[in-house]
Backbone as a ProteinNet text record, in pm:
[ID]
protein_1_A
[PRIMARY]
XXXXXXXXXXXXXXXXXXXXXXXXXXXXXXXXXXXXXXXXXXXXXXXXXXXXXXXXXXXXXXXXXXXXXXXXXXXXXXXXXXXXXXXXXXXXXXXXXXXXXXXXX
[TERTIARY]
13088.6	13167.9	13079.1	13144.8	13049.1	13078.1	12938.4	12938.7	12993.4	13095.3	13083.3	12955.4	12969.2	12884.6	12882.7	12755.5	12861.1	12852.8	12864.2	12910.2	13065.2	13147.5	13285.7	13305.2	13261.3	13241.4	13354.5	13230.2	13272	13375.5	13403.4	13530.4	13642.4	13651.5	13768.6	13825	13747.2	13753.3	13811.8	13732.2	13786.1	13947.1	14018.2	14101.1	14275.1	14181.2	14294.1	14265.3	14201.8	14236.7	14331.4	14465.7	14567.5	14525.1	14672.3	14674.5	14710.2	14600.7	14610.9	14537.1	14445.3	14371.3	14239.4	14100	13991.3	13914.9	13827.6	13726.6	13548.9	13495.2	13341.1	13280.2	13111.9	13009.2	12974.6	12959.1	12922.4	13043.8	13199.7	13283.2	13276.2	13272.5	13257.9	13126	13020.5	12945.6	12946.4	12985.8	13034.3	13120.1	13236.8	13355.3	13252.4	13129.2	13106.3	12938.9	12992.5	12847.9	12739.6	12731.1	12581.5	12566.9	12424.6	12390.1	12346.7	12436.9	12366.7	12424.5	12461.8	12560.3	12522.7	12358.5	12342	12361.9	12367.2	12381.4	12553	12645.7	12745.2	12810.3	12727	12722.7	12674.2	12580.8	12568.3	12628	12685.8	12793.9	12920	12960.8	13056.9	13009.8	12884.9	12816.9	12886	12884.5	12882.9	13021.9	13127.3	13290.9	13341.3	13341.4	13417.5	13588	13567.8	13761	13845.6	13749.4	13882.1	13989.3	14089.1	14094.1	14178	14143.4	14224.4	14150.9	14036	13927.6	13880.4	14013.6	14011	13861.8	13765.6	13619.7	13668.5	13715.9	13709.8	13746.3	13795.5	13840	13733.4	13613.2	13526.2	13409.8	13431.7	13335.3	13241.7	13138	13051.6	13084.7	12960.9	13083.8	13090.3	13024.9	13086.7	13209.1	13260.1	13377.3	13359.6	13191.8	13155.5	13204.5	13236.3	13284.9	13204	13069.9	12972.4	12989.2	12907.2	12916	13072.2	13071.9	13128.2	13115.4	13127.3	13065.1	12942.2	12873.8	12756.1	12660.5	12739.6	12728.4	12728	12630	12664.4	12714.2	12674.3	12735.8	12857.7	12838.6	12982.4	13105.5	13116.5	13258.9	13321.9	13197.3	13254.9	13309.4	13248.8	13285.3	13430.8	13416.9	13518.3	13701.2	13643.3	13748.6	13793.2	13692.9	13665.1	13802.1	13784.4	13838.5	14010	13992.3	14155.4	14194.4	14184.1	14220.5	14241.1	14214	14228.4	14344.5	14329.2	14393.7	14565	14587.5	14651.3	14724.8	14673.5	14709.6	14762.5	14741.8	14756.9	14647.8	14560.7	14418.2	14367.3	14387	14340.7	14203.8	14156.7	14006.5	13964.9	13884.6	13863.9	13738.8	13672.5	13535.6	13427	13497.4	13438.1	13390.9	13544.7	13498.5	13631.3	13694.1	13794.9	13818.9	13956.4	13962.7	13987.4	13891	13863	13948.4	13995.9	14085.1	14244.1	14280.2	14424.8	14373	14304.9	14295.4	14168.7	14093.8	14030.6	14101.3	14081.4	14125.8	14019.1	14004.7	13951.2	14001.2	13874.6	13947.6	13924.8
13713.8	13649	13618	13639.9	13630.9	13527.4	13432.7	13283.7	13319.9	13192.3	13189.6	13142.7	13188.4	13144.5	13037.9	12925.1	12808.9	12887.7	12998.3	13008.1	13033.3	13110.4	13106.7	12967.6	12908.3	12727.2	12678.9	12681.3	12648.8	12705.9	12817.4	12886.4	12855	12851.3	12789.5	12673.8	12582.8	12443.9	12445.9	12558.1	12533.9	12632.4	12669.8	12700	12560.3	12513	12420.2	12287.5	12288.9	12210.8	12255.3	12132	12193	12198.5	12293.8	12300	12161.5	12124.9	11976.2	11868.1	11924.9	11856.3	11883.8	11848.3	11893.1	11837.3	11832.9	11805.4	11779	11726.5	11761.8	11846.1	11865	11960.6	11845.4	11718.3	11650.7	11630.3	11621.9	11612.4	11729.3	11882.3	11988.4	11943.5	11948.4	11883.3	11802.4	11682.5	11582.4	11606.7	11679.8	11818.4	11864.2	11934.2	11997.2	11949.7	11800.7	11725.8	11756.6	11760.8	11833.7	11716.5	11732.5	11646.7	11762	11905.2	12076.7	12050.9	11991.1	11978.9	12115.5	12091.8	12237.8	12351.6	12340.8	12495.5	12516	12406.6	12417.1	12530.1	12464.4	12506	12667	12684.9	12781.2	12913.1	12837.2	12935.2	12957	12869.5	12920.8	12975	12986.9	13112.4	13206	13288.8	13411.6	13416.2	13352.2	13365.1	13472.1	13568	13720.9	13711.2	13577.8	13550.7	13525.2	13468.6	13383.1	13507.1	13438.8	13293.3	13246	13377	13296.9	13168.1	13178.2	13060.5	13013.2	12873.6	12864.4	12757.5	12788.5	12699.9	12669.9	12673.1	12628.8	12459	12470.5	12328	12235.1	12252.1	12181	12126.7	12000.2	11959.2	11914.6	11769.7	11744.8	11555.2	11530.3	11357.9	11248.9	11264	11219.3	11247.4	11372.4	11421.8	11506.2	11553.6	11652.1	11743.8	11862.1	12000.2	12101	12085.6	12169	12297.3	12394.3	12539.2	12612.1	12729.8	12814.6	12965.2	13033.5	13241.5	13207.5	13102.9	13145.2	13065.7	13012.8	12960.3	12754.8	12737.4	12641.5	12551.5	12595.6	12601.8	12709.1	12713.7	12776.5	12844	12957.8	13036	13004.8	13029.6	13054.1	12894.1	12759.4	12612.3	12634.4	12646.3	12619.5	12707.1	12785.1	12928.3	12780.5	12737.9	12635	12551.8	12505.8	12377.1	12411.9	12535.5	12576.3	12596.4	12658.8	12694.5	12527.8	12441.7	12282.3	12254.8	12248.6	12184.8	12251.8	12371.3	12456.5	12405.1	12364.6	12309.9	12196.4	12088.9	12000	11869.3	11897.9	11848	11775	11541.9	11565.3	11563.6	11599.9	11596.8	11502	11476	11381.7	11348.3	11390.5	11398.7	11466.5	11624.1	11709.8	11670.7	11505	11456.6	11520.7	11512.7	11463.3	11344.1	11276	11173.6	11184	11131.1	11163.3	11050.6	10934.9	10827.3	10938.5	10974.1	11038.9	11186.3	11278.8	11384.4	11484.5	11367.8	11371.8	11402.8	11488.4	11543.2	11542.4	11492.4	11463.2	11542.2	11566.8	11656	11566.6
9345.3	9243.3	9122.6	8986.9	8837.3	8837.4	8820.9	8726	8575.7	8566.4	8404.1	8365.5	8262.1	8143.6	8088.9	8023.4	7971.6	7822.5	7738.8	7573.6	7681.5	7756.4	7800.3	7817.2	7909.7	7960.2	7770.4	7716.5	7549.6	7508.6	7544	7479.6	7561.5	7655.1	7695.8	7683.8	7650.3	7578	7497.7	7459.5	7226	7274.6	7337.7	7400.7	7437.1	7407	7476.6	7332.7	7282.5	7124.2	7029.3	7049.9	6965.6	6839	6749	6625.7	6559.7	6465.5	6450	6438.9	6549.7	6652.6	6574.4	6630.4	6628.9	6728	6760.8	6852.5	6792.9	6885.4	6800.6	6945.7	6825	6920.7	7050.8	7064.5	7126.9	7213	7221.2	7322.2	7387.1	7339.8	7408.5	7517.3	7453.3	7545.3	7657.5	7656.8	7728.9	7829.9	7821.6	7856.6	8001.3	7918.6	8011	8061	8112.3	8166	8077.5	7993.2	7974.7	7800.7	7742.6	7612.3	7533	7575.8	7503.5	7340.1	7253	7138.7	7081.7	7085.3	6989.5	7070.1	7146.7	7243	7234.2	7201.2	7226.4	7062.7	6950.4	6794.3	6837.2	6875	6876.4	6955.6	7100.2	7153.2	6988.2	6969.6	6870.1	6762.3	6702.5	6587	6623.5	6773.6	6767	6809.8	6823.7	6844.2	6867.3	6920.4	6914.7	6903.1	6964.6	7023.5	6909.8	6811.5	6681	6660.4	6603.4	6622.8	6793.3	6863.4	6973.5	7028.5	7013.4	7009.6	6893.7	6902.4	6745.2	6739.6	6712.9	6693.2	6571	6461.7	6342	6358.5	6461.7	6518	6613.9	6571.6	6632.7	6473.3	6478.4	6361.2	6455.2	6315.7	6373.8	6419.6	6492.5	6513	6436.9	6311.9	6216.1	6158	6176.2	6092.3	6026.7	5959.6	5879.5	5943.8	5807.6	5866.2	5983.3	5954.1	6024.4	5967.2	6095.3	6041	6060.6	6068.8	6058.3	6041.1	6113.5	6073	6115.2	6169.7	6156.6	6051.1	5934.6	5794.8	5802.1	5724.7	5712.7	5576.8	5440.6	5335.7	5275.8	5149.2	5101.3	5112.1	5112.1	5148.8	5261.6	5367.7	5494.8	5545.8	5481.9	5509.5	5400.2	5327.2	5221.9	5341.2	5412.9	5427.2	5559.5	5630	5778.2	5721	5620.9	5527.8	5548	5467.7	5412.1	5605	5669.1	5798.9	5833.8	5848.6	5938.2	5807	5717.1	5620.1	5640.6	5673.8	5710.2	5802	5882.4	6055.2	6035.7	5953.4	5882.3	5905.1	5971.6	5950.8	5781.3	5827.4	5671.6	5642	5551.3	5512.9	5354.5	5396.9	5266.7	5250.4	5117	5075.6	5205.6	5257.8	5327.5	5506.4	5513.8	5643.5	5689.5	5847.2	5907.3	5902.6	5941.8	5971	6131.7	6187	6339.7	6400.5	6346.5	6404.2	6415.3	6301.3	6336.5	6416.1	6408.2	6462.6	6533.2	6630.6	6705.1	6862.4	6943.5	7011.4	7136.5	7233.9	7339.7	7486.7	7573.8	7657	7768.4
[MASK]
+++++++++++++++++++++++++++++++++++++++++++++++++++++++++++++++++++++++++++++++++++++++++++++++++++++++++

């Protein structure tokens, strides 16, 4: 029998965060016993799944947007932005508001 993986571990997570919703790198973590946050950022760099694995829906736990593509400034944050904002995710001065749409597993 194949062990998962924990970057799948992560993707199936980011799997079950509604549209709406968001999550951070540190609840994925937590999710899955572990204090990996950055290992968790970095399973979602390489995303093959989007958006069926919607990662765009994982900030940071402040609320900051974080990365995205891989990216952590311009286009590819700005593209992060319009996609949550979309969903109806509000954002304000490049945070979430993690009180209305923080999403816990």
């Amino acid at each position: 029998m194949e062990e998962i993986t924990f970057t799948e571990k992560v993707y199936a997570l980011c799997r079950k965060i509604p549209r709406g919703k968001v999550t951070t790198y540190a609840e994925i973590a937590r999710a899955l016993d572990c204090n990996a946050y950055q290992a968790v950022g970095n399973a979602l760099k390489s995303n093959p799944y989007a958006p069926v694995v919607p990662c765009h829906r994982v900030v940071k736990s402040n609320g900051r947007i974080g990365g995205f593509k891989g990216k952590t400034q311009g286009k590819a944050i700005h593209e992060k932005i319009k996609l949550l904002e979309t969903e109806g995710v509000e954002i304000i001065g490049s945070k979430v508001n993690l009180a209305k749409h923080l999403f816990r597993f």
